[in-house]
KENU-638714 format. One record per residue (C-alpha): residue number from 1; x, y, z. Coordinates in nm, 2 decimals, m for minus. Layout:
# residues N
@pos NUM | X X | Y Y | Z Z
...
END
This chain:
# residues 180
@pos 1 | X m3.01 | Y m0.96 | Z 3.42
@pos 2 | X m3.28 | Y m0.72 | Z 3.42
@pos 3 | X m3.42 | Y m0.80 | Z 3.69
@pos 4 | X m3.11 | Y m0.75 | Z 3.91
@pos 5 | X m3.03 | Y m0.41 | Z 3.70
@pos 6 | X m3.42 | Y m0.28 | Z 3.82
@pos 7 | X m3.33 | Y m0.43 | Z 4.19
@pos 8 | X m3.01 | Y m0.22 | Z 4.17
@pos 9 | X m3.18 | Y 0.08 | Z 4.07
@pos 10 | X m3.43 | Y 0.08 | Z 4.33
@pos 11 | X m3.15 | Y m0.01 | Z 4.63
@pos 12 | X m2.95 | Y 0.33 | Z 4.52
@pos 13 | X m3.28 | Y 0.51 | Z 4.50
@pos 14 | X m3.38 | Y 0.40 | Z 4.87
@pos 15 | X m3.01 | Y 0.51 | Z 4.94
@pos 16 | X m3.02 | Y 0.84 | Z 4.78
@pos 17 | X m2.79 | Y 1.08 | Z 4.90
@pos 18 | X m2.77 | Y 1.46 | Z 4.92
@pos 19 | X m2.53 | Y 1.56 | Z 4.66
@pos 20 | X m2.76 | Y 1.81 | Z 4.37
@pos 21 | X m2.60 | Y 1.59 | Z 4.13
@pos 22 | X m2.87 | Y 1.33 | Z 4.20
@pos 23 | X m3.12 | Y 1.55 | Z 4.34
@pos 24 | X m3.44 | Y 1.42 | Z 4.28
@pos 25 | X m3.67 | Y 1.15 | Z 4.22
@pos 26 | X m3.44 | Y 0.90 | Z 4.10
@pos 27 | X m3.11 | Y 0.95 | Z 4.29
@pos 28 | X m2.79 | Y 0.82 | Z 4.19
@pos 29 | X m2.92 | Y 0.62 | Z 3.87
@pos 30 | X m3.22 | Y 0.70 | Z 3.59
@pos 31 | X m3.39 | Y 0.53 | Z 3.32
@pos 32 | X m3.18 | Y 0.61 | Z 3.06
@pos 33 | X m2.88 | Y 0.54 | Z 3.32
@pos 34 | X m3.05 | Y 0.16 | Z 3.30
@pos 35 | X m3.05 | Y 0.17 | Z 2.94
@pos 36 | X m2.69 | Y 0.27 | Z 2.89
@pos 37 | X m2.63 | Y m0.06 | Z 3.17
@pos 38 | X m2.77 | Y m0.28 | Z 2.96
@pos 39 | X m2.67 | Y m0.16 | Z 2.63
@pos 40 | X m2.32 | Y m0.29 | Z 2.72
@pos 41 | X m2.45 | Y m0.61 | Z 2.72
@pos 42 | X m2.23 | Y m0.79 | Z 3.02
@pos 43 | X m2.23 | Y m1.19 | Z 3.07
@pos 44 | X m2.22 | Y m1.28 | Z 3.37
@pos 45 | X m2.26 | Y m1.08 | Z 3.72
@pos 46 | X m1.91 | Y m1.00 | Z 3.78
@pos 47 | X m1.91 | Y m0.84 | Z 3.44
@pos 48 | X m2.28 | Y m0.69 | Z 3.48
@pos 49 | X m2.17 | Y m0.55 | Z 3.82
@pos 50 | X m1.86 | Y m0.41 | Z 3.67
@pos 51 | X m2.03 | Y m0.25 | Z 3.33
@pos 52 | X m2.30 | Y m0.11 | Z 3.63
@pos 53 | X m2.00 | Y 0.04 | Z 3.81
@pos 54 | X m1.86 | Y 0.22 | Z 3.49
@pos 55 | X m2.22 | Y 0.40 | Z 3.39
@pos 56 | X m2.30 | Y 0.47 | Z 3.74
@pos 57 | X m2.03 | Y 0.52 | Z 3.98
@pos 58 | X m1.73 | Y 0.66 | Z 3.76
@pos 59 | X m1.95 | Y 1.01 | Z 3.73
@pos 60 | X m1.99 | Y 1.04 | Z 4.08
@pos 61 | X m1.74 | Y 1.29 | Z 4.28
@pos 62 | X m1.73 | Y 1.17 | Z 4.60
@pos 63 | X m1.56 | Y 0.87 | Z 4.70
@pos 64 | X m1.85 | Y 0.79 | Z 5.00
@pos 65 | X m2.11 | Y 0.79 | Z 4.68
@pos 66 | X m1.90 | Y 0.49 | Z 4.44
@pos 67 | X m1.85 | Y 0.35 | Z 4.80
@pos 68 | X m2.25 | Y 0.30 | Z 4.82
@pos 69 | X m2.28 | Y 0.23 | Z 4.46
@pos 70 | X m1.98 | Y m0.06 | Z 4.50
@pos 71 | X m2.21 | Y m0.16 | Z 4.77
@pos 72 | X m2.52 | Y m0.19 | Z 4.60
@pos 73 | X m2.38 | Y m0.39 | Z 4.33
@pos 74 | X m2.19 | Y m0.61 | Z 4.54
@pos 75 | X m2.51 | Y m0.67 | Z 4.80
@pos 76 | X m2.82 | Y m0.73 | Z 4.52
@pos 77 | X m2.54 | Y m0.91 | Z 4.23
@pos 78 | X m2.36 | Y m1.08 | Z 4.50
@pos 79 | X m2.02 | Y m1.07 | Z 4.31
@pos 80 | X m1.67 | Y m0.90 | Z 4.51
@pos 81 | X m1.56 | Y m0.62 | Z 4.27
@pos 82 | X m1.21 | Y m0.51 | Z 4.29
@pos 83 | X m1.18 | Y m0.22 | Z 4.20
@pos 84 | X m0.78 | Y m0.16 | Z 4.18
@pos 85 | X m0.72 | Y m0.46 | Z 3.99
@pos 86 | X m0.98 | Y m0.31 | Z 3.71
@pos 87 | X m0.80 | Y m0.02 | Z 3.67
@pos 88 | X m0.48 | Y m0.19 | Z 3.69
@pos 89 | X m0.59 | Y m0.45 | Z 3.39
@pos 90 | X m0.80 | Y m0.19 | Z 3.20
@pos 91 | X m0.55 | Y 0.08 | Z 3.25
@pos 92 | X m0.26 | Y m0.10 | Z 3.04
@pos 93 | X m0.43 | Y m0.25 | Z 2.78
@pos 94 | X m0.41 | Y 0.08 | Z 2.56
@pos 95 | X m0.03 | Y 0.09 | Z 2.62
@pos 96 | X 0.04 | Y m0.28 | Z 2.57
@pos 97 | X m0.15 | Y m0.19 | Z 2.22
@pos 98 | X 0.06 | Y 0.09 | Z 2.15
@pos 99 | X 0.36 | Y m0.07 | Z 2.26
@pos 100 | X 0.30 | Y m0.35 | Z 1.98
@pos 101 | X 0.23 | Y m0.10 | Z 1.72
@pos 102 | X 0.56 | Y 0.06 | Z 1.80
@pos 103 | X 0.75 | Y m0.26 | Z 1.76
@pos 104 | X 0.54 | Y m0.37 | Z 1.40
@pos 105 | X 0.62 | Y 0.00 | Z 1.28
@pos 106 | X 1.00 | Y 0.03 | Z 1.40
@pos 107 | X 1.04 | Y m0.36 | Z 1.18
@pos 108 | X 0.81 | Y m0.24 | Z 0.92
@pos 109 | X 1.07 | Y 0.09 | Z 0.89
@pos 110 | X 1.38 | Y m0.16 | Z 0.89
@pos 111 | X 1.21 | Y m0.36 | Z 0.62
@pos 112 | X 1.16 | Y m0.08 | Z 0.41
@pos 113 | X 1.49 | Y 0.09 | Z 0.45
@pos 114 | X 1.66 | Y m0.25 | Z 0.36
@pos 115 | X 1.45 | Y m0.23 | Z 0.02
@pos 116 | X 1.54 | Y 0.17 | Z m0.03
@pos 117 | X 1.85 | Y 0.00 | Z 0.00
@pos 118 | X 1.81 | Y m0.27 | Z m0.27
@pos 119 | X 1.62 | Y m0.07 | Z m0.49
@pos 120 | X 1.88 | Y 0.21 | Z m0.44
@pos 121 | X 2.16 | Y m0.07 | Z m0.57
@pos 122 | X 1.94 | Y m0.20 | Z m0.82
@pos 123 | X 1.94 | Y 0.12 | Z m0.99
@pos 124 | X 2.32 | Y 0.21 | Z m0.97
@pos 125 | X 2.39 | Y m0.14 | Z m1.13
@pos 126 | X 2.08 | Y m0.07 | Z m1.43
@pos 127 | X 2.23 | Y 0.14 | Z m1.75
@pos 128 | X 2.13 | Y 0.43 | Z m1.81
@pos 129 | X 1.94 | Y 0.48 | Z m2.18
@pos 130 | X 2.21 | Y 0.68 | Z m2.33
@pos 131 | X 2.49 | Y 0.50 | Z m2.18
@pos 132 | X 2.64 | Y 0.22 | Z m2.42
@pos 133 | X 2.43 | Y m0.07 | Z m2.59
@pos 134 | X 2.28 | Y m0.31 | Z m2.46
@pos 135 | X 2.20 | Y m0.67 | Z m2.55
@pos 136 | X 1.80 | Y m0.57 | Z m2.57
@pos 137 | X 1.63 | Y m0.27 | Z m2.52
@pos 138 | X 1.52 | Y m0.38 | Z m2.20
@pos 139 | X 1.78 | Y m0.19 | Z m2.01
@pos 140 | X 1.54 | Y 0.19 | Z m1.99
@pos 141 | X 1.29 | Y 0.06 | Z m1.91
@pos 142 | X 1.49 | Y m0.18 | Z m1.60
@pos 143 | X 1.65 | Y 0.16 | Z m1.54
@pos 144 | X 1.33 | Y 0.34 | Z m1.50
@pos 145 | X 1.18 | Y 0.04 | Z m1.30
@pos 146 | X 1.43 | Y 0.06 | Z m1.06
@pos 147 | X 1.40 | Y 0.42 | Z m1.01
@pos 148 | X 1.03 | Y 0.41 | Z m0.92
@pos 149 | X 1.07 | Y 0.10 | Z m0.67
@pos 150 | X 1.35 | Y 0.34 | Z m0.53
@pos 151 | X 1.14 | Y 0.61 | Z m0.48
@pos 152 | X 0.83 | Y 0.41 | Z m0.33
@pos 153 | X 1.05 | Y 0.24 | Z m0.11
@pos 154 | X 1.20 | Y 0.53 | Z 0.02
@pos 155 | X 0.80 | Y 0.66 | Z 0.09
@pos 156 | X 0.73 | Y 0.37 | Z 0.22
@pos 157 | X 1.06 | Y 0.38 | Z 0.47
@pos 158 | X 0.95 | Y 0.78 | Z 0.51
@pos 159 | X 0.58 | Y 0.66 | Z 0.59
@pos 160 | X 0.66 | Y 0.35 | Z 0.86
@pos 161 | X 0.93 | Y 0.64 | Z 1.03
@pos 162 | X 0.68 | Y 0.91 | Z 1.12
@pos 163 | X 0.43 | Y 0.64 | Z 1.23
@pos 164 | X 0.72 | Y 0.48 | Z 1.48
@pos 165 | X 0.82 | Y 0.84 | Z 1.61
@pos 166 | X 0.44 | Y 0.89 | Z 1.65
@pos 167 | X 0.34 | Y 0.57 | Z 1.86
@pos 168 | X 0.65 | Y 0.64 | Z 2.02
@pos 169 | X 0.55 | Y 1.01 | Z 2.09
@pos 170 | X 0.23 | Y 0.88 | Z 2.26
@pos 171 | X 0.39 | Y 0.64 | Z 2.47
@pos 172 | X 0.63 | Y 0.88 | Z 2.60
@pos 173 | X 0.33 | Y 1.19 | Z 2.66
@pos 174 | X 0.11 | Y 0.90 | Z 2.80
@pos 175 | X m0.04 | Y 0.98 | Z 3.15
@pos 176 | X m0.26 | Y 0.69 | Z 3.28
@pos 177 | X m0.53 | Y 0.81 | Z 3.58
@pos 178 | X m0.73 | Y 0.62 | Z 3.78
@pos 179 | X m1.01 | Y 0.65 | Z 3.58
@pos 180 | X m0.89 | Y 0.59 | Z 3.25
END
């Protein structure tokens, strides 16, 4: 792929254009512009022009200069890059993410209250220490048992809430552009 990357690099040179931004020798891409290409390590030329397209032509302001940059790739990698459908399959991969790890919190806060909920039982059922005899001395320490699963369920149910109302919070604040 290196070859292609260089033959890229000198087509936008030859077809430098005015903007300061890319003022200079090198025009729209540098060296280090070739390094950062290559660093994300594409397979294939659909996914080398693509990769290309991200380091070099998602800086630029001006849609005429991604215009000759979409060119470029699609003239020296001969690969058709849409451009829309990238965005649109890039763009909701975050949310689909987020959208999962709402719905594994929101069942991992059901689960939790339903233990609260047993463990909360458990320990109105358990006698107390000082209440009455008991067949063995087992009963405290049952009692005290059931107490601390209580209370670590109901941090556990306290924990998996705030991280649903979170995820959730994102989702609903969540502004996709173009560029994301």
């Amino acid at each position: 792929y290196a070859a292609k990357m260089v033959a890229v690099m000198r087509e936008l040179q030859r077809r430098r254009q005015r903007s300061n931004v890319f003022a200079g020798r090198h025009g729209f891409i540098t060296p280090r512009d070739l390094f950062r290409w290559a660093e994300r390590g594409a397979v294939g030329y659909e996914a080398l022009a693509l990769d290309g397209f991200m380091v070099l032509g998602e800086r630029l302001r001006s849609a005429e200069e991604r215009a000759v940059v979409v060119d470029v790739l699609q003239q020296v990698l001969r690969v058709a890059l849409d451009l829309e459908q990238v965005y649109q399959q890039v763009g909701s991969e975050p949310q689909q993410r987020l959208s999962e790890a709402l719905a594994a919190a929101q069942a991992a806060t059901v689960k939790a209250e339903a233990a609260r909920a047993e463990a909360a039982a458990a320990t109105a059922t358990t006698p107390n220490a000082g209440a009455g005899a008991s067949s063995s001395d087992k009963g405290p320490v049952q009692h005290l048992a059931a107490v601390a699963a209580a209370e670590a369920a109901a941090a556990a149910a306290a924990a998996a809430s705030d991280e649903a109302q979170a995820i959730s919070a994102a989702l609903s604040g969540m502004v996709w552009t173009r560029s994301m």
